[in-house]
C-alpha positions, 0 to 999 in steps of 0.5 A: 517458476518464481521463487519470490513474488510480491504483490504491492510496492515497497517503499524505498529511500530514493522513492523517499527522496523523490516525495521529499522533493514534492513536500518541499515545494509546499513546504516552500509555499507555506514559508513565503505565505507565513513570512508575507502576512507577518511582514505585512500585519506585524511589526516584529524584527527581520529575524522573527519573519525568517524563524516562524518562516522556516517554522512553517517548512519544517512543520509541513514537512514533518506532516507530510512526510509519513504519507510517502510510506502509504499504508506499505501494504503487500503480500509477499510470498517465497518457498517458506513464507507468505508475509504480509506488510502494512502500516496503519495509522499516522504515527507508525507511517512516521516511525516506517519513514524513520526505519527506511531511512535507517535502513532497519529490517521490517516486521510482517504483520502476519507471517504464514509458514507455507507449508502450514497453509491448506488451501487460497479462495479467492473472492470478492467484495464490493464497496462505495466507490467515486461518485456513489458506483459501486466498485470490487476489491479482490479478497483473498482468505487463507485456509491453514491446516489448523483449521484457522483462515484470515483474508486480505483485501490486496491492493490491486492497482498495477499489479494485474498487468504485470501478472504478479497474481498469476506468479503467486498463485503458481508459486503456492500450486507448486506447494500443493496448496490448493487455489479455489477460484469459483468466481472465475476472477482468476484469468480477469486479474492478468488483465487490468483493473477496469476489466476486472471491475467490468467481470464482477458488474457482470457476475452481480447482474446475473 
């Protein structure tokens, strides 16, 4: 049995890298079209070309970098805890790129002693999707034994096929924490997204 199991990504300092690596050639474009237009429609010094270029690259850079850390989002759950993880807001994305280059430890936005937890229902709930279709995002609400529940909407891509909610759910049924599924979405998330999505147009059409 797993005794930790994740269901998201974390962001990861060579993962930062490797955005970095992407920013910077628009970085790079965005120097060589600001140096080009100054050069040509304005009579100014060499050196004030190269300073606004350089400008123009640090700007970018800065702007875009907060985007590597996403919004963070994952569950994690272990034989103590069910923590969850998420950065909202532009500002806090550039303060979680600023902790993972100092390495510093992160704080869950919720965190759930396990035994506290009752009992997992998993759902589903639809939303606007590309092109107008409506498309289905896994919902999972936590039942506490103090009689309180909150739920999460887990970003699912990649995570199906590689089985990490079939993991989690085994995880919790091994602390006796009940797992109610009566949609029958469980078997459908060890498969792929388009299955998943294809199963509940089928539960909606019934």
């Amino acid at each position: 049995m797993e005794d930790k199991v994740m269901i998201g990504e974390t962001p990861t300092r060579k993962s930062l890298i490797s955005f970095l690596l992407i920013v910077s050639v628009f970085g790079i474009v965005g120097a060589v079209c600001i140096y080009n237009v100054l050069r040509v429609y304005f009579l100014i010094p060499f050196q004030y070309y190269m300073l606004m270029s350089i400008l123009t690259f640090v700007i970018i850079i800065l702007f875009l970098m907060p985007l590597a850390s996403g919004s963070n989002e994952r569950i994690v759950f272990d034989n103590k805890y069910m923590s969850y993880f998420h950065t909202k807001g532009y500002i806090n994305q550039f303060k979680e790129v600023i902790r993972i280059i100092l390495n510093r430890k992160e704080k869950p936005s919720i965190q759930v002693k396990i035994n506290d937890l009752q009992k997992l229902d998993l759902s589903y709930l639809g939303y606007l999707g590309f092109r107008g279709h409506t498309a289905y995002r896994l919902k999972m609400t936590f039942f506490l034994k103090n009689g309180d529940s909150f739920y999460l909407l887990p970003l699912s891509y990649g995570q199906m096929e590689k089985g990490d909610y079939e993991k989690a759910f085994s995880l919790l049924e091994n602390q006796n924490i009940e797992v109610v599924d009566k949609y029958g979405l469980r078997p459908y998330l060890n498969k792929n997204m388009y299955d998943f999505q294809e199963y509940i147009s089928t539960l909606n059409m019934k």
